[in-house]
KEVOFI-290183 format. One record per residue (C-alpha): residue in three letters; x, y, z. Coordinates in steps of 0.05 Angstrom, whole numbers, plus 5000, padded with zeros to 4 digits. Example, Ala and Ser with C-alpha at 12.3 -4.5 7.8 and 13.67 -1.06 7.14 Angstrom:
2
ALA524649105156;SER527349795143;
This chain:
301
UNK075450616740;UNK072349866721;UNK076349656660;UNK074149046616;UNK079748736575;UNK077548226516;UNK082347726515;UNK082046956510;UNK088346846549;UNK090247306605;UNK096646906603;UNK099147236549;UNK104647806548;UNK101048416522;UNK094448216567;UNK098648086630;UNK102348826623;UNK095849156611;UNK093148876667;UNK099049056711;UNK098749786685;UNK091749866706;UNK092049506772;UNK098950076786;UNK094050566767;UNK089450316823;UNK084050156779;UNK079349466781;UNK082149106718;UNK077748386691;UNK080447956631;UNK073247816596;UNK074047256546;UNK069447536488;UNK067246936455;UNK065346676511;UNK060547246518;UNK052847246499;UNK048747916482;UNK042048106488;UNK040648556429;UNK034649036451;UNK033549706436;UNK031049836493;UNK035349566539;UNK042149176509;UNK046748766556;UNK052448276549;UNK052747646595;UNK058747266616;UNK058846656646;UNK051746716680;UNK052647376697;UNK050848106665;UNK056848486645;UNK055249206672;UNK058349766703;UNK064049836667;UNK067250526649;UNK072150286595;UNK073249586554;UNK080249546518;UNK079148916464;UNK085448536452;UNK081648156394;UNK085447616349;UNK084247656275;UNK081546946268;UNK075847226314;UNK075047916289;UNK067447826265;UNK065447596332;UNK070048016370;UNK067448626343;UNK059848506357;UNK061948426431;UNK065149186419;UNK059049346385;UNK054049096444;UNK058849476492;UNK058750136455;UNK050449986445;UNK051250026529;UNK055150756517;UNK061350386549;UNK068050766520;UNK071750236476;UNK078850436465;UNK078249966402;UNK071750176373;UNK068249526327;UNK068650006262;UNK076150126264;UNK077749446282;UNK073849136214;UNK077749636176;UNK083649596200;UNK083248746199;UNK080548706113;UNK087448836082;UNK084049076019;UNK080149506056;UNK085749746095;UNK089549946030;UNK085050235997;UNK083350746053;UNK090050956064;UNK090151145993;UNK084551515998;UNK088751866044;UNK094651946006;UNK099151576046;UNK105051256014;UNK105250466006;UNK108249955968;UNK105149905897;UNK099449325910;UNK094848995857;UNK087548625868;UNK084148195825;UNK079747565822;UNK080247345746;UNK086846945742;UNK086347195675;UNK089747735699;UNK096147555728;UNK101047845677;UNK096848475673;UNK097448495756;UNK104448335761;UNK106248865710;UNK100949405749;UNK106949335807;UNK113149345770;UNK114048585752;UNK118948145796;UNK121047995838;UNK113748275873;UNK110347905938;UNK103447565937;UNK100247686004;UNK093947226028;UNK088047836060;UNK087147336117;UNK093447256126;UNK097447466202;UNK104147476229;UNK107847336167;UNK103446776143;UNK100746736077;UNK106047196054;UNK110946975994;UNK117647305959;UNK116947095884;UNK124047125848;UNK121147155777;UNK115447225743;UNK114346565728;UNK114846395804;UNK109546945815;UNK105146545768;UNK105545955808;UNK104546295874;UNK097946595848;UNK096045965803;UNK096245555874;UNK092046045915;UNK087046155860;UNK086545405856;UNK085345475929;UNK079646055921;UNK084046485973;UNK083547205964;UNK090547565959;UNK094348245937;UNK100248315896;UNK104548785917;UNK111649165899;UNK117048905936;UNK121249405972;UNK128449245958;UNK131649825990;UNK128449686063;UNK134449026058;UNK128848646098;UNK127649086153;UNK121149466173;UNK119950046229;UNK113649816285;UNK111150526304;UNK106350446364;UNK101050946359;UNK097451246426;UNK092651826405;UNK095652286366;UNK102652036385;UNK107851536373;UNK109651406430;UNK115050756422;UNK119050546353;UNK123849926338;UNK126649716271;UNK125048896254;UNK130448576221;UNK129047856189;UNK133047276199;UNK138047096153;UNK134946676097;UNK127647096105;UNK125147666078;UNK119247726132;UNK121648126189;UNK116047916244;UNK118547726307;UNK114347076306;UNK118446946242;UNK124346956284;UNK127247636268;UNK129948116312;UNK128648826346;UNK131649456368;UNK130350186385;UNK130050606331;UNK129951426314;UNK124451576269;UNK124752296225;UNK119052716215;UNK116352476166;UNK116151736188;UNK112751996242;UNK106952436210;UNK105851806167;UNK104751306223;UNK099451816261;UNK096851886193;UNK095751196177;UNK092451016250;UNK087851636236;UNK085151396175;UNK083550756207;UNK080851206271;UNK084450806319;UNK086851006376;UNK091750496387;UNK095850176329;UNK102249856308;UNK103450186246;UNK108649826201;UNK112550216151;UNK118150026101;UNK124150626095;UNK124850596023;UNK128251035968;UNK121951475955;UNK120351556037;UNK115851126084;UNK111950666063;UNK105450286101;UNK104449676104;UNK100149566150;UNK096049806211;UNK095449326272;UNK089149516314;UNK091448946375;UNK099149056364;UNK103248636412;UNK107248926466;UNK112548466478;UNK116948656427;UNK116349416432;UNK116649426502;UNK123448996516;UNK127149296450;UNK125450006470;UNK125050056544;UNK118950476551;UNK112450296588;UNK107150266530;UNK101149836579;UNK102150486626;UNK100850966575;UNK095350506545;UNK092750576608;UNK093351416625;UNK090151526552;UNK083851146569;UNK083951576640;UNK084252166589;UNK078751836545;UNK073651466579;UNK067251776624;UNK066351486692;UNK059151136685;UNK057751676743;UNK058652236697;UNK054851816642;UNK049951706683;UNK048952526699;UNK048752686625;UNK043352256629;UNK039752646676;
């Protein structure tokens, strides 16, 4: 197969190992650096260039999009799909997943179980929000925020007021939300393939932090997830319909709670904490998945 992966650094970890795993796999593997790409939109004929040349002949594109470039990102999934190429990341799944809000509110739809979370944009209503989630101490997330950024613990109340005060000020968007005292700083990373998890480590935060992200510092290991943690990961990547996620969940006194579904989750971390090969069976589900442009080209016929 010809595989396209979007990435703006092939240098990095997860890019590198996908790369590898297709290359094992005897496939022809590019790193495409999507904003670097240019689209002709035609109905009749739609086509991506890239550096000079036209992008074609590609049976499967794997986007490995960063959230500060989502918008962009997902019009270059959205020209590929236009060209019937199989996007293992489809443009749709990877806007919900990235609008927090959005995010949130369809896993409730779904009746998944998360943290108690509040929205509003009058800052009139800060003591009415902060009492929707069960008062302090409660954390104030930024929707743009990634990695742990633009995510605060507030103590008290009156430190919750300041924390929204301040990003009001700043016209930032944000979500309060319950915090989970139980999960003792930790969080489970569930990585999603299909209908399967197929790789789980708990995050532990560094002493001093209540964010458990491994850019934050904090620490992994392998970890044994019960049936129910389970259902509610493949659950939660379903309701984004992605087929590959890194779905984070809090263990907390009333069962597992999402926070939030990754549609570009790293591999680093899961990979050296549990052991297992995730890029390979990235790689064997898109096999499963994507139709050779010869076939596509006979169901044309």
């Amino acid at each position: 197969m010809k595989i396209a992966i979007l990435s703006r650094n092939p240098r990095l970890y997860s890019t590198r190992r996908i790369v590898e795993a297709a290359q094992a796999r005897h496939h022809e593997v590019r790193v495409i650096d999507h904003m670097k790409c240019y689209m002709d939109i035609t109905s009749s004929n739609p086509a991506i260039w890239y550096e000079g040349e036209k992008l074609e002949g590609y049976d499967a594109v794997i986007p490995r999009i960063g959230a500060s470039v989502t918008t962009y990102g997902a019009a270059v999934i959205r020209q590929f799909e236009m060209m019937g190429v199989y996007c293992l990341t489809g443009s749709i799944p990877l806007g919900r997943s990235r609008s927090k809000l959005r995010a949130l509110q369809l896993l409730s739809r779904k009746g998944i179980g998360m943290p108690k979370t509040g929205f509003a944009h009058d800052v009139h209503n800060t003591r009415e929000l902060i009492k929707l989630v069960g008062g302090a101490p409660l954390v104030v997330k930024l929707l743009e925020g990634t990695q742990g950024r633009g995510v605060v613990l507030a103590e008290t109340i009156k430190a919750a007021e300041s924390v929204i005060d301040a990003f009001c000020e700043l016209k930032a968007d944000f979500l309060v939300q319950e915090f989970i005292k139980e999960a003792g700083g930790s969080d489970v990373r569930c990585f999603v393939i299909g209908r399967k998890v197929v790789a789980a480590m708990e995050r532990t935060a560094q002493s001093g932090e209540f964010r458990s992200n491994l850019h934050r510092g904090g620490s992994a290991e392998v970890t044994k997830l019960t049936p129910t943690e389970r259902r509610t990961a493949i659950k939660a990547a379903q309701a984004m319909s992605l087929h590959v996620a890194g779905v984070d969940i809090l263990r907390s006194a009333r069962g597992p709670l999402v926070m939030e579904v990754n549609s570009s989750p790293g591999l680093r971390g899961i990979e050296e904490s549990t052991g297992i090969n995730v890029a390979n069976k990235i790689i064997r589900f898109v096999e499963e998945h994507a139709k050779p442009l010869t076939l596509r080209g006979h169901a044309k016929g």
